[in-house]
N, C-alpha and C positions, 0 to 999 in steps of 0.2 A: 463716902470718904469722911474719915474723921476733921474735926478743927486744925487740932492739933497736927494729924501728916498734912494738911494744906499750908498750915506755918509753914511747916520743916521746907516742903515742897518750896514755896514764894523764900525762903533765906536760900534756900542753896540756887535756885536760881538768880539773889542777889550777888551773893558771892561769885558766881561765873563770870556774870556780867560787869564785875568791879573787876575782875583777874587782872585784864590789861592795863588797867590805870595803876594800880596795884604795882605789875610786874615795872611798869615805868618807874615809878616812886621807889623802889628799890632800891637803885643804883647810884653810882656816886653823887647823882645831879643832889640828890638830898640833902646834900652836907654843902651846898652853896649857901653862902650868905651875899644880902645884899645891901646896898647902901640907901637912905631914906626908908626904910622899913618898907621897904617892895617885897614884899609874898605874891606868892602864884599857887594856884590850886593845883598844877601837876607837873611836872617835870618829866624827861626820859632822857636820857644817854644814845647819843647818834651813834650808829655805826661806825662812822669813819671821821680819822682827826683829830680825835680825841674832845669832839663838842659835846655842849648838850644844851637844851630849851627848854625854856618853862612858860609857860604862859594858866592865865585864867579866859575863858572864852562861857561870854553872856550869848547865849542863842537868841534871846529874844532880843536882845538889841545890836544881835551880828558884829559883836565889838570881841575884837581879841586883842589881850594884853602881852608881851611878850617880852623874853628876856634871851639874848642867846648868849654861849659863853663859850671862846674858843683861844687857840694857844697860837698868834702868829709863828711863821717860820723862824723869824728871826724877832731881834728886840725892833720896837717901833714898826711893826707891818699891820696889814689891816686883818679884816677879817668879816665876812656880808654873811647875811642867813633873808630867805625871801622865798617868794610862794610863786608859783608859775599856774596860771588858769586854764594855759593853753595845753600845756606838755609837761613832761618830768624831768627833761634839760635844762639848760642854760639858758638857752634864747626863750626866750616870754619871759623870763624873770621880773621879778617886780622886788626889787632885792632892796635892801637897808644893808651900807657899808659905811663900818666905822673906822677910820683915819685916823693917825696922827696931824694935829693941827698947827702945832708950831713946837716949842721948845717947854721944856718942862713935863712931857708925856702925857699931855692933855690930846685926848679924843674928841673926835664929833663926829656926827652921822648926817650921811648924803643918801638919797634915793635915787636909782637908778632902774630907766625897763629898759633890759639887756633885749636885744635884738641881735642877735649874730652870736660871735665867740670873743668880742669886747665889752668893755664896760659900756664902753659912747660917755657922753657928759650927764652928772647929775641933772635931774630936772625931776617932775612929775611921775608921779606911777597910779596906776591903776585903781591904789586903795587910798583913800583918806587918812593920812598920819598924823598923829599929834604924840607928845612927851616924849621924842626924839634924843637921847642919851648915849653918852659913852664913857666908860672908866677904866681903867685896871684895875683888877681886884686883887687881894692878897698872895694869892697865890702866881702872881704875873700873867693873868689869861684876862684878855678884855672881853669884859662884859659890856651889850650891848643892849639896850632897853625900845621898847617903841610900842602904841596903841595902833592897830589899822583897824578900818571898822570895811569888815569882808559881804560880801553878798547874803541875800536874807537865804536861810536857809543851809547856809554851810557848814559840814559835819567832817568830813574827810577833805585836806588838802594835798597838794605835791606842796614839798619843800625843799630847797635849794641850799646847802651852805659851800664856803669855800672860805681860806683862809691865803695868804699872800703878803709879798714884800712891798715895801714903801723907801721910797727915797725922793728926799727933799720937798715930802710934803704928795709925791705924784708915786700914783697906786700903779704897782708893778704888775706884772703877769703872774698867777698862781702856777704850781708845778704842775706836771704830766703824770705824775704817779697814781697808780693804780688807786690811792685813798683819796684823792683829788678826783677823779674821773669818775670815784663811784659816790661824791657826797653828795645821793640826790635819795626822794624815799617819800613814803605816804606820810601824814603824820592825819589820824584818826582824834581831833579837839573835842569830842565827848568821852569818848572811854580813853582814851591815852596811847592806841594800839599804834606801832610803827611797825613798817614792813620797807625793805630795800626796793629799789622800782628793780630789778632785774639785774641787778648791780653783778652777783656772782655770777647768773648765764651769759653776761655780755663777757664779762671777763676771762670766764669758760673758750667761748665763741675766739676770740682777741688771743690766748694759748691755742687755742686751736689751728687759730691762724697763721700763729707765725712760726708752729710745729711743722706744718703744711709745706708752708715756703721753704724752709730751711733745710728739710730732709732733701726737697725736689729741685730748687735753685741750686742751693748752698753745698749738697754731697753725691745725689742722685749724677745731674749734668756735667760736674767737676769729674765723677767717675767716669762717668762716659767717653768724656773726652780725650783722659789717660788712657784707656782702652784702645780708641782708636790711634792716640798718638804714639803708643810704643808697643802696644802686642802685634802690631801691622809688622813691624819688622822683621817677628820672625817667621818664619814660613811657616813652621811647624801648626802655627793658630791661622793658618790663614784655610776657611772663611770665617776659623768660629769667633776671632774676634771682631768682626762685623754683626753679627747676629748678636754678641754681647753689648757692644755699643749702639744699637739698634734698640735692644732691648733696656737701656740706660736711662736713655735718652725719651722712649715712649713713656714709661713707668715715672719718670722724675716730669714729663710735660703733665701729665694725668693727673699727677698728684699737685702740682704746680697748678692746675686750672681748678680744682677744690678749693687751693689754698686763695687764690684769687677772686673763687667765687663767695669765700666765707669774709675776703675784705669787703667787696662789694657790699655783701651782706650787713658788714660793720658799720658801711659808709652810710647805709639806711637809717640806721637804728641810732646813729649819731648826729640830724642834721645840727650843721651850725660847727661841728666839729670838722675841721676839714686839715690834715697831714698833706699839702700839697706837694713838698719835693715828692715821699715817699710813695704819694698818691703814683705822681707821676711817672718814677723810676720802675713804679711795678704794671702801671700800663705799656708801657717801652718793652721790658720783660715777655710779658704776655705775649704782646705782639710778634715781636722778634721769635719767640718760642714757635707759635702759629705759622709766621712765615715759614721757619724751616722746619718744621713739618708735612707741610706741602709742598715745600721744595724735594721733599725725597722721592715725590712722582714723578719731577723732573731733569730725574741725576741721569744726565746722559752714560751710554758705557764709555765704558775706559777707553778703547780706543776711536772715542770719537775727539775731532778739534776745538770741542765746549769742552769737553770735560774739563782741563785747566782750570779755566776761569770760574765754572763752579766748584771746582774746587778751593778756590779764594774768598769766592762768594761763602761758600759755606763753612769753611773755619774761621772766618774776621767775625762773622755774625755770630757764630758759637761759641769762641772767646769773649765777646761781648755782652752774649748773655750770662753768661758766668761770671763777671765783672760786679756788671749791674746786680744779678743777684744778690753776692754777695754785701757788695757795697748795702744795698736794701735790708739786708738782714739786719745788718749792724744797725742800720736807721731805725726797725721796728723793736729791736731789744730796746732803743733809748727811748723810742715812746712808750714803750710798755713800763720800761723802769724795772727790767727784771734786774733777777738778784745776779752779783758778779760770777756765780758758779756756772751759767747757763751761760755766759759770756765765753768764761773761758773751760766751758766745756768746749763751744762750737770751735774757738778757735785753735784748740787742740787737735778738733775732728778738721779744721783745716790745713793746718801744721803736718798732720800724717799723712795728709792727700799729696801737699806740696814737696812734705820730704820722701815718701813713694816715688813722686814725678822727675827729684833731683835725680835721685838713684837709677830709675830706668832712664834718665836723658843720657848718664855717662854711659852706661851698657850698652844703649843699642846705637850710641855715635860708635862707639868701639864695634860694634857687630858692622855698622858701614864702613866706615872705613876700612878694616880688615876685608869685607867683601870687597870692595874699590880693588884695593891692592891685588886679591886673588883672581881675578877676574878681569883687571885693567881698565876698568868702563868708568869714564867722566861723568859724573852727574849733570844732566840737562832739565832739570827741574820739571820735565813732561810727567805726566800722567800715564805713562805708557810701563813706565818699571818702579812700580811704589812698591815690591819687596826688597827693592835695592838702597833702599833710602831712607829718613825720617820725612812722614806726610809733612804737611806745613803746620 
């Protein structure tokens, strides 16, 4: 092989290997300036938030310099960027969060190792800090400075950022929103490469979940229950609508026990993240669903002296799960943060179930009553003549 194609060879494999540093240095982060003539050998633009970081990083003396730079939610809130050793979440964090410090729009930076889904109090972390800063910069996004010197050998970290409210000095809760949930990502300090930690199949997973619940809670069961509550009346559908509300009810718990199984799933891949109403509202769900399911091995016939009371048994809980569903769905749109169209899609697809249910509740009181009258028979709320009647 000649000299010459061994060049060519050795440049184009430099060029590949600079791509990512490269592709980093691209982006807006370029056009940052900063104050005391701080340069950084590379910068990238985060995903999520509208952040970005720069830092120079000395291998041989495992020192990393670093600048992060993001836009609170509101004027005067904070804003943390920090490395986690342990995991690609929250908890293990070893974060740098810089504060408003009093009046005048003066910042400072606290360290924190987050343990859980809070801050806990400033103290100690993990890495050795020093030249610890904070400012606004021109464009109103605070810039945030700091040196850690990381373990020998480090080439690829997790990093953390999150931006959030402050009031009166005391750091508020950051939001729930999908760009909040997913500001987390590799950050590659020799070649510059970033990669999201799994940001859009979590997010994927989290749609998928509460598509799940919401066909099976939310319109599946709802249907079901109309079925049994007003096609019973008329004779003409009786037994097909038993075997319709049967089949409602099985399809809507099925698809419900996916959608439950893909929370579960969520709850894995989030420790430290913890939704406890909603946690709980969809374990109640579940359960309830389960029981009456098994309860339909135990539906005694019609003319036996239990049936009544399962029948009480089995609409108060079936209402209830319908309820709860509901209610939950709503809970999971506001931790998702979806958009208002998927809001008031669902509640439209609830609106038509509800106004269907008005419509048959007049019709088939009109179909008893008229039977009452034609017939002259008192209703005794037994179980004995449920074509004569509205079920419970």
């Amino acid at each position: 092989m000649s000299v010459m194609r061994v060049l060519a060879l050795l440049a184009a494999a430099a060029l590949v290997a600079a791509a990512p540093a490269r592709v980093g240095a691209a982006g807006a982060c370029t056009a940052e300036k900063f104050s005391k003539n701080r340069v950084y050998a590379a910068c990238t633009d985060l995903p999520t938030l509208g952040a970005s970081v720069h830092w120079t990083y000395d291998p041989a003396a495992s020192s990393l310099s670093v600048a992060f730079v993001a836009a609170p939610p509101s004027a005067g809130g904070w804003v943390a960027w920090g490395l986690n050793p342990t995991g690609d979440g929250m908890s293990g964090t070893q974060a740098l969060v810089a504060s408003p410090t009093g009046g005048g729009g003066a910042y400072g930076v606290q360290t924190f190792d987050i343990q859980g889904t809070s801050l806990g109090s400033p103290g100690r972390i993990a890495y050795k800090t020093s030249d610890l800063a904070a400012e606004v910069g021109a464009d109103g996004r605070v810039q945030m400075f700091g040196k850690l010197a990381l373990q020998n050998g480090t080439g690829e970290v997790n990093q953390v950022w999150q931006v959030g409210p402050a009031s009166s000095g005391s750091i508020g809760i950051h939001a729930m929103a999908a760009a909040n949930m997913g500001a987390k990502g590799k950050l590659n300090l020799v070649t510059g490469a970033t990669t999201a930690v799994s940001g859009g199949s979590i997010l994927r997973k989290k749609n998928t979940h509460g598509i799940l619940n919401a066909v099976s809670w939310g319109i599946l069961l709802p249907m079901g229950a109309i079925v049994a509550r007003y096609l019973k009346t008329f004779k003409s559908a009786d037994p097909a609508w038993f075997y319709l509300h049967v089949a409602c009810q099985l399809i809507g718990y099925a698809v419900g026990v996916s959608g439950w199984a893909t929370g579960i799933h969520l709850g894995n891949l989030s420790k430290g993240i913890t939704y406890s109403l909603h946690r709980n509202i969809g374990i109640a769900v579940f359960a309830l669903g389960t029981v009456q399911i098994f309860a339909l091995f135990l539906r005694p016939k019609k003319d036996h002296k239990l049936r009544v009371y399962w029948n009480v048994y089995h609409h108060s809980v079936g209402y209830t799960i319908i309820i709860l569903g509901i209610v939950n769905i709503f809970k999971g749109m506001s931790i998702l943060d979806v958009a208002q169209k998927w809001k008031t899609g669902y509640i439209i697809a609830i609106g038509i179930l509800g106004g269907i249910a008005v419509v048959l509740e007049v019709i088939t009181w009109g179909i008893v009553l008229k039977r009452r009258k034609t017939e002259d028979k008192a209703y005794n709320g037994s179980a004995n003549n449920n074509n004569g009647h509205l079920p419970m």
